[in-house]
C-alpha positions as CSV (number, residue, x, y, z in Angstrom):
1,X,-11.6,5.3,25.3
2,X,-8.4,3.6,26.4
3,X,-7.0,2.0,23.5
4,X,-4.0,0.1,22.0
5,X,-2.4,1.1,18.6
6,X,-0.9,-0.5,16.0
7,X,0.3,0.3,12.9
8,X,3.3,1.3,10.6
9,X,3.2,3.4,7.7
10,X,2.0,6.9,7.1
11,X,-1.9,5.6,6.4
12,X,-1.6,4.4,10.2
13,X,0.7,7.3,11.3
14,X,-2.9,9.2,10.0
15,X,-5.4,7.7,12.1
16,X,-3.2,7.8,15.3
17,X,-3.1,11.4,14.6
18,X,-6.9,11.9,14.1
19,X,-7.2,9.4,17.4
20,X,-4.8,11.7,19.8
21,X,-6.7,14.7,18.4
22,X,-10.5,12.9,19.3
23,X,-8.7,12.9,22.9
24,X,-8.5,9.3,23.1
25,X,-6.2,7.5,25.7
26,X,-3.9,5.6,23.2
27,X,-2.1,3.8,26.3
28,X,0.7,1.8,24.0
29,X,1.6,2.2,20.2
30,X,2.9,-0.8,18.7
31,X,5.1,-0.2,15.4
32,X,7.9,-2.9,13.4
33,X,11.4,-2.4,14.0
34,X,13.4,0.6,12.6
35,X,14.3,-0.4,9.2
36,X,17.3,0.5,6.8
37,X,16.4,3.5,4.2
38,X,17.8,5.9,1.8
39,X,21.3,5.5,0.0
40,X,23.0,5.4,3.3
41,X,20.8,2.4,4.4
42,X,20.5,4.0,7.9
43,X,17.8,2.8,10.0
44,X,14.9,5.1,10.1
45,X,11.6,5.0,12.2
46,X,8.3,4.1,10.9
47,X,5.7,7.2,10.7
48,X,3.4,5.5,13.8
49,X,6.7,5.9,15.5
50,X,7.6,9.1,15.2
51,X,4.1,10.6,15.9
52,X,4.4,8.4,18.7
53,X,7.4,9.8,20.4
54,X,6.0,13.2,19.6
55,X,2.9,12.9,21.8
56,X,5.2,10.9,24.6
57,X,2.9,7.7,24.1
58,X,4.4,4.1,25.2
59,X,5.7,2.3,22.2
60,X,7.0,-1.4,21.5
61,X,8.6,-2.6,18.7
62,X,8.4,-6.7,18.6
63,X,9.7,-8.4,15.1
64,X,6.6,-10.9,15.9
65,X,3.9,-11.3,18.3
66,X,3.7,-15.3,17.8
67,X,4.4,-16.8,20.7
68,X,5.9,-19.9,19.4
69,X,7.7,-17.8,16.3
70,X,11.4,-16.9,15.4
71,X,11.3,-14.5,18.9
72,X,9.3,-15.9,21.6
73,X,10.6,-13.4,24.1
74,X,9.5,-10.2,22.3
75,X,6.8,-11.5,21.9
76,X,6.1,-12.1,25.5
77,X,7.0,-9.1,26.6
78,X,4.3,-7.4,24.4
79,X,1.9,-9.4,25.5
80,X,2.9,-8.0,29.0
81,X,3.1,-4.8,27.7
82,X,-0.3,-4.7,26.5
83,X,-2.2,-6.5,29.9
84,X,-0.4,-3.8,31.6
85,X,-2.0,-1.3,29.4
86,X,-5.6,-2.8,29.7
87,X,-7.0,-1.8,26.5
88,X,-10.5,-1.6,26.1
89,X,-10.2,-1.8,22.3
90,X,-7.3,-2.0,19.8
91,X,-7.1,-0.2,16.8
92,X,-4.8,-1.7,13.9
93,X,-3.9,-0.5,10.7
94,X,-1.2,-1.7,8.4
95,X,0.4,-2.6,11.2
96,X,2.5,-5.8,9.1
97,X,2.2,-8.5,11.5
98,X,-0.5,-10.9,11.9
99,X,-2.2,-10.8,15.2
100,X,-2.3,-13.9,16.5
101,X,-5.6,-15.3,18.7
102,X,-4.1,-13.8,22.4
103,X,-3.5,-10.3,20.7
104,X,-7.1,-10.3,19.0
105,X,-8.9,-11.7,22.7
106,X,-7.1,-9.7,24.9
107,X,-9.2,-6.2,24.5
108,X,-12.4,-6.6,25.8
109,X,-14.1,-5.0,22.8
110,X,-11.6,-6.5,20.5
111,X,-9.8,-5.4,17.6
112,X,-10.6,-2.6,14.8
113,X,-9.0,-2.8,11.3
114,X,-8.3,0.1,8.7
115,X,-8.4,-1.8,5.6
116,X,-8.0,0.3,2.5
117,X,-10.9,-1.6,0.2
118,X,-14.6,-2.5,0.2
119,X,-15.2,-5.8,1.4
120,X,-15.0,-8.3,0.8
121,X,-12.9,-7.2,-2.2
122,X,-9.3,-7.0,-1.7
123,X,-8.2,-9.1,1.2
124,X,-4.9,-8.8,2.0
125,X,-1.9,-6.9,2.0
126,X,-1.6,-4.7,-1.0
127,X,-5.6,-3.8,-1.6
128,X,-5.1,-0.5,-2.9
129,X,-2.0,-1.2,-5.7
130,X,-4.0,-4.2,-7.0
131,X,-7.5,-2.0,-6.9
132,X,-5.6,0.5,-9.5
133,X,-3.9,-2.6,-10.6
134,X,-7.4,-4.6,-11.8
135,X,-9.0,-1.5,-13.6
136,X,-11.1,-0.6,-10.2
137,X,-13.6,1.6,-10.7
138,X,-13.9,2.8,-6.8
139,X,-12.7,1.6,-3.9
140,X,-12.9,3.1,0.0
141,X,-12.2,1.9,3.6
142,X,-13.6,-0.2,5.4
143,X,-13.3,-0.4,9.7
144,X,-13.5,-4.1,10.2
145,X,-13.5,-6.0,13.5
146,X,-11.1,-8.5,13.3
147,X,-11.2,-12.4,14.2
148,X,-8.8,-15.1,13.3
149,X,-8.9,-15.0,9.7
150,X,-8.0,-12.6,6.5
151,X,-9.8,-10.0,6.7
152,X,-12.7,-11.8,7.2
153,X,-14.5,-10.2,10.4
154,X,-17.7,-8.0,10.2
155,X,-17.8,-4.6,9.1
156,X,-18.8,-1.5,11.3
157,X,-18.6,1.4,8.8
158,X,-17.5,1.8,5.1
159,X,-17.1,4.9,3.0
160,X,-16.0,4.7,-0.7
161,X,-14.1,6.6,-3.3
162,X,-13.7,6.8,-6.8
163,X,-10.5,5.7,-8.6
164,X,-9.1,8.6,-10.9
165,X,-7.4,7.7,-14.5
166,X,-4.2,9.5,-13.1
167,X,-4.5,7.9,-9.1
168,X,-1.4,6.4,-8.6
169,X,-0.6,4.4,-5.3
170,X,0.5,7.1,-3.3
171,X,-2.4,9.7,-4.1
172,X,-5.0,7.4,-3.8
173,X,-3.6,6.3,-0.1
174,X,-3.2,9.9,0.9
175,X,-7.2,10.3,0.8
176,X,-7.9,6.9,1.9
177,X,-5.7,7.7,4.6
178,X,-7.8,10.5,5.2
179,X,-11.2,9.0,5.3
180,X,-9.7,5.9,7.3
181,X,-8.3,9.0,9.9
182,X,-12.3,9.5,10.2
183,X,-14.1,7.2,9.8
184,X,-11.5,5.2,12.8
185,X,-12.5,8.3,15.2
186,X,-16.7,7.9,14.2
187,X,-16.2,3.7,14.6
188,X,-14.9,4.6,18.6
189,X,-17.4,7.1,19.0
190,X,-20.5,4.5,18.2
191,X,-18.4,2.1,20.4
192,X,-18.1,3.9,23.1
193,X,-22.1,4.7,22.8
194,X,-22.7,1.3,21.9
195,X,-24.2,2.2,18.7
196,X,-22.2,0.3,16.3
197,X,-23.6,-2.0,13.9
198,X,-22.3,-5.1,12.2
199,X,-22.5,-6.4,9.3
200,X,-21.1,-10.0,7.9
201,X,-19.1,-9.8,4.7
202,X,-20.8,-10.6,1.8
203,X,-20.0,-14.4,0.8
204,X,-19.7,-13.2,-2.6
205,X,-17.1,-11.2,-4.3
206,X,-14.1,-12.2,-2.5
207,X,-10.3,-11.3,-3.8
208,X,-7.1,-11.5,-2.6
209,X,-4.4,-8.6,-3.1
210,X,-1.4,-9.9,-3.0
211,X,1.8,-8.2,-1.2
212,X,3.7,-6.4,-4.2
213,X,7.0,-8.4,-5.5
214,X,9.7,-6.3,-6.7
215,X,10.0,-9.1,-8.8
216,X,6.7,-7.7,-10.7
217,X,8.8,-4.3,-11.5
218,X,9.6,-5.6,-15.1
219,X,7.3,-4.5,-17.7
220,X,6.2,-7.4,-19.9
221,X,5.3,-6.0,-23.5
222,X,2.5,-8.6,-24.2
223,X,0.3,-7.6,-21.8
224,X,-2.1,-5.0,-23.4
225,X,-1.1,-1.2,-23.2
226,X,-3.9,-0.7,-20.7
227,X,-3.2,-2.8,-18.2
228,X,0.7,-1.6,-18.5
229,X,-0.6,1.7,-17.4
230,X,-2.6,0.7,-14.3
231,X,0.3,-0.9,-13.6
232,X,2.6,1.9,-13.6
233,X,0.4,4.0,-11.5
234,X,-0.5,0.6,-8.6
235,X,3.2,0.6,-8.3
236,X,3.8,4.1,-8.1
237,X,5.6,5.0,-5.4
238,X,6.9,1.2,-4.8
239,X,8.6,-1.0,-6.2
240,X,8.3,1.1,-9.5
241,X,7.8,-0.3,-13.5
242,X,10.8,-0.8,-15.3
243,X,11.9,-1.3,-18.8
244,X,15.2,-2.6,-19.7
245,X,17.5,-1.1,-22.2
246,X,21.1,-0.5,-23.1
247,X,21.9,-2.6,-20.0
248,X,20.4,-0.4,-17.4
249,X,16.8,-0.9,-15.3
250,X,14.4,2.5,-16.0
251,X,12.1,2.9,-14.1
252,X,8.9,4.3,-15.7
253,X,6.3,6.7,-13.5
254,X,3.7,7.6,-16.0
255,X,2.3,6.5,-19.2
256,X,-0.6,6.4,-21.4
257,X,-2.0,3.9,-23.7
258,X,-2.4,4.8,-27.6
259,X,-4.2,2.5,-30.1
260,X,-1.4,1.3,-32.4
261,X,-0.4,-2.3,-33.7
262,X,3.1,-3.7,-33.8
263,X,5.4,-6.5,-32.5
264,X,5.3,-6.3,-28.2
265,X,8.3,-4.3,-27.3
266,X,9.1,-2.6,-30.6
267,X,9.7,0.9,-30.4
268,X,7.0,2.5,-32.9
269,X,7.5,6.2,-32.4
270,X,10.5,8.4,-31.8
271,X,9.4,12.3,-32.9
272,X,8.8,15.3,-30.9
273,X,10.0,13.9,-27.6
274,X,7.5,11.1,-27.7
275,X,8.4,7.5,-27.9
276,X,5.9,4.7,-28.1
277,X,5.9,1.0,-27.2
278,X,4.4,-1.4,-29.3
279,X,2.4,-3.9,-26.7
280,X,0.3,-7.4,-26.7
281,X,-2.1,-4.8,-27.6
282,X,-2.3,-0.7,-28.2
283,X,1.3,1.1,-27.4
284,X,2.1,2.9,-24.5
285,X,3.5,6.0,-24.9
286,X,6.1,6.9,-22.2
287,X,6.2,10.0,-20.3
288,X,8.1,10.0,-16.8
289,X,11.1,7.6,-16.7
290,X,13.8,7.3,-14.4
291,X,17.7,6.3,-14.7
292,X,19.2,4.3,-12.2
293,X,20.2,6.9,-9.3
294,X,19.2,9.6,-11.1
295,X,15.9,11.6,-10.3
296,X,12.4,11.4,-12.4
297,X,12.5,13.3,-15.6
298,X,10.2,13.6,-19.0
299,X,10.8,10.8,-20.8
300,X,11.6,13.5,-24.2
301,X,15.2,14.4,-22.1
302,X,15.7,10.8,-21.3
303,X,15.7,10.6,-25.0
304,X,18.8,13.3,-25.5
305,X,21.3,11.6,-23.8
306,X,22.7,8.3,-22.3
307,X,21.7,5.2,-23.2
308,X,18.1,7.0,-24.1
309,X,19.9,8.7,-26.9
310,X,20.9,5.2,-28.4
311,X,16.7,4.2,-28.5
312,X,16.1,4.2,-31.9
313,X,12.4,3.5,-33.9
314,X,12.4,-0.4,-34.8
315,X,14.5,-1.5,-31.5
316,X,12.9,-4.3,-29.3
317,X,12.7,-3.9,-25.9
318,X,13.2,-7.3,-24.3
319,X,10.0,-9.0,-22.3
320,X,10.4,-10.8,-19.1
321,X,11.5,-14.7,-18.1
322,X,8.2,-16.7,-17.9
């Protein structure tokens, strides 16, 4: 089929790969702008982009696609880019703009969405951190076509997947990336047959997952030990839990709750490498942690020197602002 493209991170940069390999005629890619990364802060190219310029495809980058927003003309001159494609479908997937109506009418057989959750749970633009997040005992993909509100349209296929006790963020959207890759390639084959099915969301059930705040980084002691650790892992790769001690921000990467009692943000346990924080309720016993600029390590030699070597059993770790 001759199709349109649109996404931005590595779970898109996945399907676009599995679409080019089905053969598919992906006659434009549309990514966001090059953004600023690493320590240098030099602009790099999303992963859709550079799998686009690999295969030689046509590729636009617009800040927005509203026609009456902050940039009107590149706005205009995707729209013109993408009549002068004439897609018969477009396939979007974490793409990070809203399409507004023109985008979503101009393919004749509309526009298919990649979203990493079973609907109708987990609307929005962070389902798979707030799936580990909420205690989620699966979630899956979903390919959705897409009308004019959030992740509201019909579904066409879904496949699900358990959620591990050790799944952080970036492993869990590896092998969603991975089913989305097939399931995308299935959802044009049935449309190109006209086999596809829909069916309307359920009217029940319906959550909203939230774009991650690094503003949510801090952990805050009174929350229970358990939902500390999902935490750690639905925000593992970005933006990262942090504790605050001896002045510095530490970023913790893996934990595990313990029964235990004590006042939230105490320090229970320092012996044999281990150290435990007391919480609203259980401890969490840290494992990976992180220094500022420094790479991950166990959390027994963040203990031997620095400001680690200055944690002492009875400290209080402070909690954050309400």
């Amino acid at each position: 089929m001759r199709l349109a493209f649109a996404g931005t991170p590595e779970f898109a940069a996945a399907a676009l790969e599995a679409i080019l390999a089905a053969r598919h005629d992906v006659a434009l890619v549309l990514t966001q702008p090059d953004r600023p990364a690493g320590r240098g802060l030099h602009l790099q190219p999303s992963a859709v982009k550079k799998v686009a310029l690999a295969a030689g495809l046509p590729l636009a980058q617009p800040r927005s696609l509203r026609l009456d927003g902050r940039y009107p003309d590149e706005a205009v001159a995707a729209q013109a880019g993408l009549r002068s494609a004439k897609p018969e479908v477009m396939v979007v997937a974490a793409y990070g703009l809203i399409l507004p109506p023109w985008a979503l009418d101009l393919p004749p057989r509309g526009c298919l969405n990649i979203h990493g959750s079973i609907l109708p749970r987990w609307r929005g633009a962070a389902p798979i951190q707030r799936a580990i997040e909420a205690g989620d005992a699966e979630t899956g993909i979903t390919i959705m076509q897409m009308d004019a509100g959030l992740d509201t349209g019909d579904m066409l296929l879904v496949e699900r997947t358990p959620i591990g006790n050790d799944d952080t963020a970036a492993r869990l959207q590896d092998r969603l990336a991975s089913i989305g890759a097939r399931l995308i390639v299935e959802t044009l084959d049935l449309l190109e047959k006209q086999a596809l099915t829909r069916s309307p969301q359920p009217s029940q059930g319906a959550t909203y997952a939230g774009k991650i705040d690094k503003a949510e980084a801090p952990l805050d002691w009174r929350q229970d030990a358990a939902t500390l650790e999902r935490r750690i892992r639905a925000f593992d790769p970005f933006p990262g839990a942090s504790l605050a001690w001896a002045g510095e921000s530490v970023k913790v990467w893996r934990a595990a709750a313990r029964p235990s009692t004590g006042e939230p943000g105490a320090v229970l346990a320092l012996e044999g490498g281990r150290v435990a924080i007391a919480c609203g309720s259980g401890a969490l016993e840290l494992q990976v942690v992180q220094r500022p600029g420094g790479r991950r390590i166990p959390a027994a030699q963040y203990l031997q020197s620095g400001p680690g070597a200055t944690l002492r059993q009875g400290a209080r770790l402070g909690v954050p602002a309400a």
